[in-house]
Short mmCIF file of the C-alpha atoms (twelve columns), coordinates in Angstrom:
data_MODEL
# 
_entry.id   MODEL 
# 
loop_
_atom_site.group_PDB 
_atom_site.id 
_atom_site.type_symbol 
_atom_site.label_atom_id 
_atom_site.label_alt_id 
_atom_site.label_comp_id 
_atom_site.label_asym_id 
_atom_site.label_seq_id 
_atom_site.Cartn_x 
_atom_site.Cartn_y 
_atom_site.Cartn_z 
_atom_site.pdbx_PDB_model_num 
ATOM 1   C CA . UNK A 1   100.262 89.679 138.270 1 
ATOM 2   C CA . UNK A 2   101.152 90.654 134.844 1 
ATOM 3   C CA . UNK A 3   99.772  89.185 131.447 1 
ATOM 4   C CA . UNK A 4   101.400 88.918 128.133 1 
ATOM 5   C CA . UNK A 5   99.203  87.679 125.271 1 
ATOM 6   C CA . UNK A 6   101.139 85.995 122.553 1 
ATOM 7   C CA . UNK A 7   101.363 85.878 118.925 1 
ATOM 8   C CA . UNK A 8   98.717  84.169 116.975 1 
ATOM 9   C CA . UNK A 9   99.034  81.548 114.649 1 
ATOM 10  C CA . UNK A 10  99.432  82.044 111.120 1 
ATOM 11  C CA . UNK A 11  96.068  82.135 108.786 1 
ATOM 12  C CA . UNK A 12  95.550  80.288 105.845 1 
ATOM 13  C CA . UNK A 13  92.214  81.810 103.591 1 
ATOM 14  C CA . UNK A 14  89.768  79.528 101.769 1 
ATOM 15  C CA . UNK A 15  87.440  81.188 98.832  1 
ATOM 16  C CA . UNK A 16  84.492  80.823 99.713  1 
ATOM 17  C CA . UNK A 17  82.274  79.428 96.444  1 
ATOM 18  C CA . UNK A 18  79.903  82.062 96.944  1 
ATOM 19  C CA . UNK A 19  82.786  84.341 95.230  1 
ATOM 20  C CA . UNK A 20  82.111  82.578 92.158  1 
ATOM 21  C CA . UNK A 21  78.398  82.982 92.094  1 
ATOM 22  C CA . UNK A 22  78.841  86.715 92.369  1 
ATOM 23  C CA . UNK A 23  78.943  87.082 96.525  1 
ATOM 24  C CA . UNK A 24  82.414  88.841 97.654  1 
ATOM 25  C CA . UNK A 25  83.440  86.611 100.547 1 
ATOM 26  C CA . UNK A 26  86.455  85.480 101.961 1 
ATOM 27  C CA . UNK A 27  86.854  83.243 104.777 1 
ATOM 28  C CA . UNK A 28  90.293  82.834 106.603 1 
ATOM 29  C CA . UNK A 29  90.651  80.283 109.174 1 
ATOM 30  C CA . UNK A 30  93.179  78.679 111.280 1 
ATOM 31  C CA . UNK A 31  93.746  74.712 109.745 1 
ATOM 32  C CA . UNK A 32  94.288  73.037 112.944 1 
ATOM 33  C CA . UNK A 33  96.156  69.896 113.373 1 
ATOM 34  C CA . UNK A 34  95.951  66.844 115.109 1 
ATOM 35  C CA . UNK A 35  96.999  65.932 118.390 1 
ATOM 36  C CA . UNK A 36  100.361 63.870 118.115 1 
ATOM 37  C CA . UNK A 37  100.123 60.439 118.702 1 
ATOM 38  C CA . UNK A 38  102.875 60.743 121.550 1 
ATOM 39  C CA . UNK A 39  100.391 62.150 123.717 1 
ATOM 40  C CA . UNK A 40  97.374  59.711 122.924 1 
ATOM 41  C CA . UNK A 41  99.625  57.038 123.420 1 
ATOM 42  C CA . UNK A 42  101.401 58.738 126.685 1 
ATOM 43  C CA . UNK A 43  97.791  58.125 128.133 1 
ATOM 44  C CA . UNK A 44  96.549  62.483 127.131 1 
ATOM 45  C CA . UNK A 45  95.686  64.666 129.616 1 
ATOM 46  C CA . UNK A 46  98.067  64.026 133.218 1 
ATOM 47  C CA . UNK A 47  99.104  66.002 136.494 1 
ATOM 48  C CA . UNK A 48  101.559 65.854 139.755 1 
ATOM 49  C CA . UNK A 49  100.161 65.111 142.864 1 
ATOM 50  C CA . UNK A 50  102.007 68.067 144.275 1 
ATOM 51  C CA . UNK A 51  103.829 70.648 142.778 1 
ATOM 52  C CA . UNK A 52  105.711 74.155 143.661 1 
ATOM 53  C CA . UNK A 53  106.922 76.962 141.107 1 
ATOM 54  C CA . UNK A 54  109.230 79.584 142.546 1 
ATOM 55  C CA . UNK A 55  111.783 82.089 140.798 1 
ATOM 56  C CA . UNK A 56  115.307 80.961 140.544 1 
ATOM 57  C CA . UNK A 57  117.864 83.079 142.825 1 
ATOM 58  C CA . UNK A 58  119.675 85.443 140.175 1 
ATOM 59  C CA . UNK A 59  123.016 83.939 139.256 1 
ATOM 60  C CA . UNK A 60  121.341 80.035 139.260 1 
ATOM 61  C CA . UNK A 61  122.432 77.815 137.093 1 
ATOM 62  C CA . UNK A 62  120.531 75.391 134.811 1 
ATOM 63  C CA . UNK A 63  119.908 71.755 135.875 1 
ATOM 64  C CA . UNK A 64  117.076 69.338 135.838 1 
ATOM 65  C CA . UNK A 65  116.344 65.793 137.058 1 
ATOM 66  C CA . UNK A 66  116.135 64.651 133.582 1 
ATOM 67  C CA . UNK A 67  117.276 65.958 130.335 1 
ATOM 68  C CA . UNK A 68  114.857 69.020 128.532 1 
ATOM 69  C CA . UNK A 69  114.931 68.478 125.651 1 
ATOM 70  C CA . UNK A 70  112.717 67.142 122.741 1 
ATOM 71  C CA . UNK A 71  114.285 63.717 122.166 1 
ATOM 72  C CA . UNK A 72  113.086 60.329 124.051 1 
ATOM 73  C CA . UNK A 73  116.211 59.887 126.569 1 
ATOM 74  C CA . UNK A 74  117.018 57.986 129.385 1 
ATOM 75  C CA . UNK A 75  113.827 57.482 131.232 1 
ATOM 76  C CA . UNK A 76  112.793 58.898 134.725 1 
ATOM 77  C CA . UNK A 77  114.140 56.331 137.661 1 
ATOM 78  C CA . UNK A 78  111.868 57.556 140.174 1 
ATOM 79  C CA . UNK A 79  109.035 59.699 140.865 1 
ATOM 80  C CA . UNK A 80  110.036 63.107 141.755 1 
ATOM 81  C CA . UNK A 81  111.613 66.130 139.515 1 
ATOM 82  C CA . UNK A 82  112.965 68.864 139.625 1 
ATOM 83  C CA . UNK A 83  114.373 71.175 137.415 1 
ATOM 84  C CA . UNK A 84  115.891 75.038 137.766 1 
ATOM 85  C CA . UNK A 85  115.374 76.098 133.859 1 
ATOM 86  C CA . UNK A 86  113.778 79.211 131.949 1 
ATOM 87  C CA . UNK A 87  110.542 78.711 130.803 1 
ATOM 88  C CA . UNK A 88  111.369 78.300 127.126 1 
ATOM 89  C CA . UNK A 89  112.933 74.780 128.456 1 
ATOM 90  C CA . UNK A 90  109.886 73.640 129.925 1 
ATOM 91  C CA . UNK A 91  108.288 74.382 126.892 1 
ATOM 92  C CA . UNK A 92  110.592 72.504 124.464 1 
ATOM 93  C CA . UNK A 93  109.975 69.818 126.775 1 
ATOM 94  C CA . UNK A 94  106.634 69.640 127.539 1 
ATOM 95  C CA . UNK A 95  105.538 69.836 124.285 1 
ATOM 96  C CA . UNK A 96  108.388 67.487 122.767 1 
ATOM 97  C CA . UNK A 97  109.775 70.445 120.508 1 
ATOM 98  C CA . UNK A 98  112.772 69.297 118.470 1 
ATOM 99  C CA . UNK A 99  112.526 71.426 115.643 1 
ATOM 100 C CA . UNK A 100 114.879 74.309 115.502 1 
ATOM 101 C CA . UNK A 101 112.049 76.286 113.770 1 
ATOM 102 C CA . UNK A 102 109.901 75.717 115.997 1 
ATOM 103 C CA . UNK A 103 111.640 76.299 118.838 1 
ATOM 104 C CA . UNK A 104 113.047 79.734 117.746 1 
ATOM 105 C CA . UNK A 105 109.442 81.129 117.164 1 
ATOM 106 C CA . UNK A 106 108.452 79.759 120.318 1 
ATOM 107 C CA . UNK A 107 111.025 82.172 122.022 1 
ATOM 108 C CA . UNK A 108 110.516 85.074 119.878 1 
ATOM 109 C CA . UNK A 109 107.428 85.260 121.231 1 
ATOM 110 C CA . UNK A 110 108.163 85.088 124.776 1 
ATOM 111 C CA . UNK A 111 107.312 87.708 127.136 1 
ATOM 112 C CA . UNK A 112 110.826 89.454 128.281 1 
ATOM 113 C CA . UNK A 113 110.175 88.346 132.311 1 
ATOM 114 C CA . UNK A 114 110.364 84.247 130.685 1 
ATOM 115 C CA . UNK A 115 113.777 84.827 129.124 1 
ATOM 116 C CA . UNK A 116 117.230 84.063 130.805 1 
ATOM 117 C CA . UNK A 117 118.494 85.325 133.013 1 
ATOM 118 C CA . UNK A 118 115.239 85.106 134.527 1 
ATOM 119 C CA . UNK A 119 115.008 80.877 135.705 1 
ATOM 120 C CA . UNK A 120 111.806 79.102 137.311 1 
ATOM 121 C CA . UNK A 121 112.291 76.300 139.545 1 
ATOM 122 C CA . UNK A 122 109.739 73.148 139.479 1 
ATOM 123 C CA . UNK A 123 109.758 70.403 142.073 1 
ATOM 124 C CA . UNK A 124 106.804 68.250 141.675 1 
ATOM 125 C CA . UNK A 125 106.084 64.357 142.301 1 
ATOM 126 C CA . UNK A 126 104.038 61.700 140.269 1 
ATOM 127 C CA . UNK A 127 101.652 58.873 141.549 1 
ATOM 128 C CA . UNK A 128 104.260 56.157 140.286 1 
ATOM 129 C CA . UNK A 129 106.889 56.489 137.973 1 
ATOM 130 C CA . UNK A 130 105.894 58.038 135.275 1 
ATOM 131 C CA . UNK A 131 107.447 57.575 131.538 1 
ATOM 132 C CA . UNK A 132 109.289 60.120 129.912 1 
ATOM 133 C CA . UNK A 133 106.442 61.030 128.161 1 
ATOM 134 C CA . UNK A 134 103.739 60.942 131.059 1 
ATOM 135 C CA . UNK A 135 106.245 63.693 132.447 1 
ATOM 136 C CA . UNK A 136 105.988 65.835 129.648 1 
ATOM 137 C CA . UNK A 137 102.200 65.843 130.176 1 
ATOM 138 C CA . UNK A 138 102.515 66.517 133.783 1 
ATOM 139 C CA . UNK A 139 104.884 69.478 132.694 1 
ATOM 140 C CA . UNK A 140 101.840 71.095 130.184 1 
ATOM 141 C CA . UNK A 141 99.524  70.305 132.823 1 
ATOM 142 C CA . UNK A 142 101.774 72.468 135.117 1 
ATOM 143 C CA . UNK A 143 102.417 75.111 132.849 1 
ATOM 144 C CA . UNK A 144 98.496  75.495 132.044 1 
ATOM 145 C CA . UNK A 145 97.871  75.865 135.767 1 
ATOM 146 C CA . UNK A 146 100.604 77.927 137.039 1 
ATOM 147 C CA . UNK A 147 101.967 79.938 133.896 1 
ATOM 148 C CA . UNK A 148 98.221  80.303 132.556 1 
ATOM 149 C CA . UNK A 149 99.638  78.732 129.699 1 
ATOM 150 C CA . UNK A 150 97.170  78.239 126.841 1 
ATOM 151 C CA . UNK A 151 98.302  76.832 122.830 1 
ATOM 152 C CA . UNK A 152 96.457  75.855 120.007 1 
ATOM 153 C CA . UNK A 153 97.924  73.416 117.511 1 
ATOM 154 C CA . UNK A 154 97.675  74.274 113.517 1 
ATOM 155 C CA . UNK A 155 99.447  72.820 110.653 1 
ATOM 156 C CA . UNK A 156 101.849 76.149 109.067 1 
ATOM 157 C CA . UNK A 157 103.003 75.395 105.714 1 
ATOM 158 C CA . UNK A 158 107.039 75.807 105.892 1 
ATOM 159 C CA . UNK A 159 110.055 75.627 103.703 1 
ATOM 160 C CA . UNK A 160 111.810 72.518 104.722 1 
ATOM 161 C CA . UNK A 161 114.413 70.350 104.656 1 
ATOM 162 C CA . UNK A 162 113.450 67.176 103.377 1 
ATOM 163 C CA . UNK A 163 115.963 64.375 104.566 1 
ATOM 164 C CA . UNK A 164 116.347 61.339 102.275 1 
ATOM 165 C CA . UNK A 165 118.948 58.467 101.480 1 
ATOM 166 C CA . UNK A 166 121.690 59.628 99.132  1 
ATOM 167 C CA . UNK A 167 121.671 55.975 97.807  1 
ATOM 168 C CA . UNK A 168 118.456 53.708 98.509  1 
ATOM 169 C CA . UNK A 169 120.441 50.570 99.152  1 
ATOM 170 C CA . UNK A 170 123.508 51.851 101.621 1 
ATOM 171 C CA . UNK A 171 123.336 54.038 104.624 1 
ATOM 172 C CA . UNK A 172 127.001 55.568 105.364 1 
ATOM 173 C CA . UNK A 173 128.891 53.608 107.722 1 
ATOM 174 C CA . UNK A 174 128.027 55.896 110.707 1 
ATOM 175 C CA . UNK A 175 124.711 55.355 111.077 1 
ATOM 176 C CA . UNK A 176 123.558 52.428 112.853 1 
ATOM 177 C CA . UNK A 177 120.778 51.320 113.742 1 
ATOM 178 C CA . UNK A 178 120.767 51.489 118.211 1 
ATOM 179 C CA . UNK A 179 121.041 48.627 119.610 1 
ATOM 180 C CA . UNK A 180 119.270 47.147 122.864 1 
ATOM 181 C CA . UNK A 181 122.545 45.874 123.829 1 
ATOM 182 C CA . UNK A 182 124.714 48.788 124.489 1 
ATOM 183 C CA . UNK A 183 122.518 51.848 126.386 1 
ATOM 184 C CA . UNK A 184 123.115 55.281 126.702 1 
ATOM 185 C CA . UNK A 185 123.872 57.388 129.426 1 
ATOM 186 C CA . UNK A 186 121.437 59.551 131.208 1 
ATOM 187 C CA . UNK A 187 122.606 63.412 130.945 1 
ATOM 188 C CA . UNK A 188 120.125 64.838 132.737 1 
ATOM 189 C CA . UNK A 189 122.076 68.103 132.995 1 
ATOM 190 C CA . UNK A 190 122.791 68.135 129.249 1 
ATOM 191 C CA . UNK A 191 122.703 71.372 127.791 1 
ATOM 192 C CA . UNK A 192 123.368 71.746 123.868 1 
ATOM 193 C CA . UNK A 193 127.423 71.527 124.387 1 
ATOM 194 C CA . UNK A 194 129.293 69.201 126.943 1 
ATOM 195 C CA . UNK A 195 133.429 69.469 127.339 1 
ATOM 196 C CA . UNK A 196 134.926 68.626 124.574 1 
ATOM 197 C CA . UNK A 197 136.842 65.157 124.453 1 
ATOM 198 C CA . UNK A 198 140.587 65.109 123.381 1 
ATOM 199 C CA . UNK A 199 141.088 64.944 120.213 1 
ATOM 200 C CA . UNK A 200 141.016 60.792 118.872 1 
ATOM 201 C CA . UNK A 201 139.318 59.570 122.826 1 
ATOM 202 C CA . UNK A 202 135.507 58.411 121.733 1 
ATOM 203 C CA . UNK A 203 133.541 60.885 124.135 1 
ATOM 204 C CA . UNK A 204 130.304 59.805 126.090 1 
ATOM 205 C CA . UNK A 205 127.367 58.731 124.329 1 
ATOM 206 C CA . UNK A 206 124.356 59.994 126.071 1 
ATOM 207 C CA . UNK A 207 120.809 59.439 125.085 1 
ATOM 208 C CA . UNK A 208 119.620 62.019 122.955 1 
ATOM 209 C CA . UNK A 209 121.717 64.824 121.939 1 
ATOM 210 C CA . UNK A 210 125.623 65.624 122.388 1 
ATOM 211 C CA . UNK A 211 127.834 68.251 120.399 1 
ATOM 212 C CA . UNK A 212 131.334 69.660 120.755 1 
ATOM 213 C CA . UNK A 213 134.139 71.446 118.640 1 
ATOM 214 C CA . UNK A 214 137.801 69.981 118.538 1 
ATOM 215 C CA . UNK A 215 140.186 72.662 116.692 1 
ATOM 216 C CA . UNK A 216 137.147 73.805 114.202 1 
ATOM 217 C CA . UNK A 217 136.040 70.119 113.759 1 
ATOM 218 C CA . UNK A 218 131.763 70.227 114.527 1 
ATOM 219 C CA . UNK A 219 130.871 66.626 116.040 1 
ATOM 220 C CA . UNK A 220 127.462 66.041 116.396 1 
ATOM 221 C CA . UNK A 221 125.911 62.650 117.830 1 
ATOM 222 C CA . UNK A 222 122.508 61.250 118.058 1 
ATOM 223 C CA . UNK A 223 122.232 58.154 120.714 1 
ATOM 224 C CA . UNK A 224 119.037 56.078 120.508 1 
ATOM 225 C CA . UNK A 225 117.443 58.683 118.176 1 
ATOM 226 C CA . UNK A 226 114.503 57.937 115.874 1 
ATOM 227 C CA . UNK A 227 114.571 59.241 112.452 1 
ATOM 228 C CA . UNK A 228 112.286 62.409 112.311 1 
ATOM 229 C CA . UNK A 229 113.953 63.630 115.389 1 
ATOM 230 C CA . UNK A 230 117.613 63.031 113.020 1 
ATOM 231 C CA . UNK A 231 115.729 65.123 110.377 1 
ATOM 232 C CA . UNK A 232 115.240 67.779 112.890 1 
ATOM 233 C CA . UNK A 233 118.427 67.921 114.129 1 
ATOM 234 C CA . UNK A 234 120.456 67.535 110.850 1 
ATOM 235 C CA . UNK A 235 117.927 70.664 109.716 1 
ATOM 236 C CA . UNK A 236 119.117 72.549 113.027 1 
ATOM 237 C CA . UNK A 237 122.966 71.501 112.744 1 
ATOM 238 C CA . UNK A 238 123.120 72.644 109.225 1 
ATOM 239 C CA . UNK A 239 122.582 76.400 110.415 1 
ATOM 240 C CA . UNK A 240 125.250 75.637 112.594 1 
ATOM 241 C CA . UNK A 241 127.660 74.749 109.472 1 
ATOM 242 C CA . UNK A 242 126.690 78.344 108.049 1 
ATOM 243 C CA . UNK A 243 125.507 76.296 104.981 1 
ATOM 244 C CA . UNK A 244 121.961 77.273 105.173 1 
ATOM 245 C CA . UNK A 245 118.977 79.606 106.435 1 
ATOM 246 C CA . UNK A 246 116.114 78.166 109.323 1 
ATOM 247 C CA . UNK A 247 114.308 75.778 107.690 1 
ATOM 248 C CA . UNK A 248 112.102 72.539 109.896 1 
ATOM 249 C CA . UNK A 249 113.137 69.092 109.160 1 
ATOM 250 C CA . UNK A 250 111.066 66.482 107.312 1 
ATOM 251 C CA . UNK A 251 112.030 62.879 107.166 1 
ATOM 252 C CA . UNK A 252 111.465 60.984 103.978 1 
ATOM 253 C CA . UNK A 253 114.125 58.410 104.659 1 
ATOM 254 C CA . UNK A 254 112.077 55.583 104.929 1 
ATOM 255 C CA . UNK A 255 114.005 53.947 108.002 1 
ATOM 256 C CA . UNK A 256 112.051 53.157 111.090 1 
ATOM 257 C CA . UNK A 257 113.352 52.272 114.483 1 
ATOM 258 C CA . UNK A 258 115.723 53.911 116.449 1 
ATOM 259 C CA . UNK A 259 119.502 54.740 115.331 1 
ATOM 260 C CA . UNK A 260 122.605 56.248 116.156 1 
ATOM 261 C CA . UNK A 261 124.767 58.537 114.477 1 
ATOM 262 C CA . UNK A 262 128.127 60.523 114.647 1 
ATOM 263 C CA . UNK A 263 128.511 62.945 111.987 1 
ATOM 264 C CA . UNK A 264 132.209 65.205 111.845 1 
ATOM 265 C CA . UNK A 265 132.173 68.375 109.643 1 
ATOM 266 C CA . UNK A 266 134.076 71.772 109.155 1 
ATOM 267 C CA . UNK A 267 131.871 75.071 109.009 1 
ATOM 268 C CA . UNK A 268 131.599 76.916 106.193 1 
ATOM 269 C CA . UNK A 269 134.556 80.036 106.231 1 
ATOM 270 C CA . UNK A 270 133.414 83.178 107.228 1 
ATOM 271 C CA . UNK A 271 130.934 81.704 109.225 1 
ATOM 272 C CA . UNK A 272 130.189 82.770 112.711 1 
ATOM 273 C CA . UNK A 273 132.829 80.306 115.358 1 
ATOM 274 C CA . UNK A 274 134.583 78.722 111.754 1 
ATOM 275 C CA . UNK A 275 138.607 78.029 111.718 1 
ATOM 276 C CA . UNK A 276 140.168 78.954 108.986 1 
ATOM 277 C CA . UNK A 277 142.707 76.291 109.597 1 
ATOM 278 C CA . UNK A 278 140.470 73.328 110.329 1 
ATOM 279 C CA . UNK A 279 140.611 70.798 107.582 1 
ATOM 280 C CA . UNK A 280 137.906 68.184 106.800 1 
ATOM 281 C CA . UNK A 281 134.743 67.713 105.049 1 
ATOM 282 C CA . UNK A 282 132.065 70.316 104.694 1 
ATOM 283 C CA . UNK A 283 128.914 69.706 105.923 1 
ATOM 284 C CA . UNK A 284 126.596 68.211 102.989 1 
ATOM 285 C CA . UNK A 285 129.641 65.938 102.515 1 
ATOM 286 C CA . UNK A 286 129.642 64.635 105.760 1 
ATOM 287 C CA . UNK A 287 125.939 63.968 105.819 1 
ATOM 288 C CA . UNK A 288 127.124 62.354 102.290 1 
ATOM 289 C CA . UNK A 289 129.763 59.712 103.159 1 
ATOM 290 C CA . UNK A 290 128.902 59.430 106.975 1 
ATOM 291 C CA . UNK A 291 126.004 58.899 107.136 1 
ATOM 292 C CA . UNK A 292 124.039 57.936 103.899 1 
ATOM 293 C CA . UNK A 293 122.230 60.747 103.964 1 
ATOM 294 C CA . UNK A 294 120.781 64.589 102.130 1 
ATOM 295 C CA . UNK A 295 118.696 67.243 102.702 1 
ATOM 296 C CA . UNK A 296 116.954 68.447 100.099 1 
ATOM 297 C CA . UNK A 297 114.977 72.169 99.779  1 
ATOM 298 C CA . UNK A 298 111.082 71.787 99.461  1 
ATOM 299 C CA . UNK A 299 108.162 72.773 101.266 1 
ATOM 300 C CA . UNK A 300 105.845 70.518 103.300 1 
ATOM 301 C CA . UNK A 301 103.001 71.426 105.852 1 
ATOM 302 C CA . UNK A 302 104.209 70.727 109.841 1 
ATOM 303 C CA . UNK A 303 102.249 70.629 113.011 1 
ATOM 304 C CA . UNK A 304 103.367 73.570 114.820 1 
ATOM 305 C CA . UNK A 305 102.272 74.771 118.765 1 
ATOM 306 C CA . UNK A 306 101.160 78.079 119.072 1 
ATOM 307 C CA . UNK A 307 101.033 80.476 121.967 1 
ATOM 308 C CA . UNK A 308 97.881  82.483 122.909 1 
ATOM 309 C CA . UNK A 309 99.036  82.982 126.425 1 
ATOM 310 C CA . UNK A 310 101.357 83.404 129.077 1 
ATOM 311 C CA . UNK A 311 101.546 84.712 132.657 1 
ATOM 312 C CA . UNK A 312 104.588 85.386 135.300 1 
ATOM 313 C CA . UNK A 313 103.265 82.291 138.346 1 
ATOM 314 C CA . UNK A 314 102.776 83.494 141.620 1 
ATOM 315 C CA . UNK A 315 105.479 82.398 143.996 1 
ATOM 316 C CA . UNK A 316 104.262 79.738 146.278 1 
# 
């Protein structure tokens, strides 16, 4: 069985007072955070009653029972999943990762035998149904005992983009609060893209996350999204536009509840995947008159996962 043990966290140093009064120490420490209140509230610490991990065939292709990502989604209509994903999906989702930042470090610092094309596949069942976020537990329980899978949270302090109203009395006429009355689709084999629609047909709203590209035209929408998960994914999308460098999202909009949003934009020339011929409005202008809405540069402390370590499972 091999090991890999991962990257630590970052350090932060406190002087020590006895520096003033002539000692010569300094202490550096890691400032760990708190556990979210997702997970106190998705009832902590949960497992499957049963549960098998085996490599994927080479060749495999991705698909899960529900959707891995970091948003809330449709939630799980039975008790049973299943998923054929590399590990840095479980991850995302497990840990309900939907900062870009965050996520990228995460894989950095991956081991090279739990990156594509290298797949894991998980069939496990609950006692009940469990919610979407009683699965995610299940999934770090899983990962602890299989993967040997041990984190630490710590707060890191970041540059960030802060997102705030443009105007404090108007959001832009494409965001909307969600509404009870009109669900979204479960995608459960989402990945980042889907098919693009033809050009002027509305496309499918699925819960969480959807993008696509018509002639150099970016369309990203948010279905039944809450607003620091919009901050992260505005942050994320505006790398995407070639407008800016990795930065975490922080949301200082104010709005609570749940929304949806459909934001159109052009990339940036020159940028990787930009048209030259596509016409429309750049990104910061779209966030601008679609949706209300800025980002602004600053820095901000953010509750980051770490990983200490990682091991390959042993097939069942």
């Amino acid at each position: 069985m091999s090991r890999q043990t991962l990257a630590k966290g970052i350090k932060w140093c406190a002087i020590s007072p006895f520096l003033f009064l002539g000692g010569s120490s300094l202490t550096c420490v890691a400032q760990q955070a708190s556990r979210p209140k997702w997970e106190i509230a998705a009832g902590g610490e949960m497992k499957f009653d049963v549960a098998s991990v085996k490599p994927s065939k080479p060749g495999s292709l991705f698909e899960a029972s529900v959707s891995l990502d970091g948003l809330d989604g449709a939630a799980p209509t039975g008790n049973l999943f299943r998923a054929n994903a590399p590990v840095h999906a479980y991850l995302l989702f497990a840990y309900k990762i939907s900062d870009s930042v965050q996520a990228r470090s995460i894989w950095d610092h991956l081991p090279s035998w739990a990156k594509p094309p290298q797949f894991f596949t998980i069939e496990a069942r609950a006692d009940g149904v469990p919610t979407r976020d009683q699965l995610r537990l299940m999934v770090q329980s899983l990962l602890v005992d299989r993967f040997k899978l041990r984190v630490h949270r710590e707060m890191q302090m970041r540059d960030v983009y802060t997102l705030v109203r443009d105007r404090p009395d108007k959001l832009g006429p494409q965001l909307q609060p969600h509404s009870a009355d009109n669900p979204c689709l479960n995608n459960p084999n989402a990945t980042f893209a889907i098919a693009a629609p033809t050009r002027g047909t509305e496309g499918p709203h699925y819960c969480g996350m959807v993008v696509w590209d018509i002639d150099g035209e970016h369309h990203l929408r948010l279905t039944d999204v809450t607003m620091p998960q919009v901050a992260n994914y505005l942050s994320g999308a505006s790398m995407q536009a070639g407008t800016a460098t990795p930065h975490s999202g922080v949301d200082r909009t104010g709005l609570t509840g749940r929304f949806d949003l459909d934001v159109q934009f052009v990339q940036e020339a020159n940028g990787p995947g930009s048209n030259p011929d596509a016409s429309g409005p750049n990104f910061a202008s779209a966030l601008k008159n679609q949706l209300g809405l800025k980002l602004v540069n600053g820095k901000a402390e953010v509750n980051v996962i770490v990983i200490d370590h990682l091991e390959r499972p042993s097939s069942d």
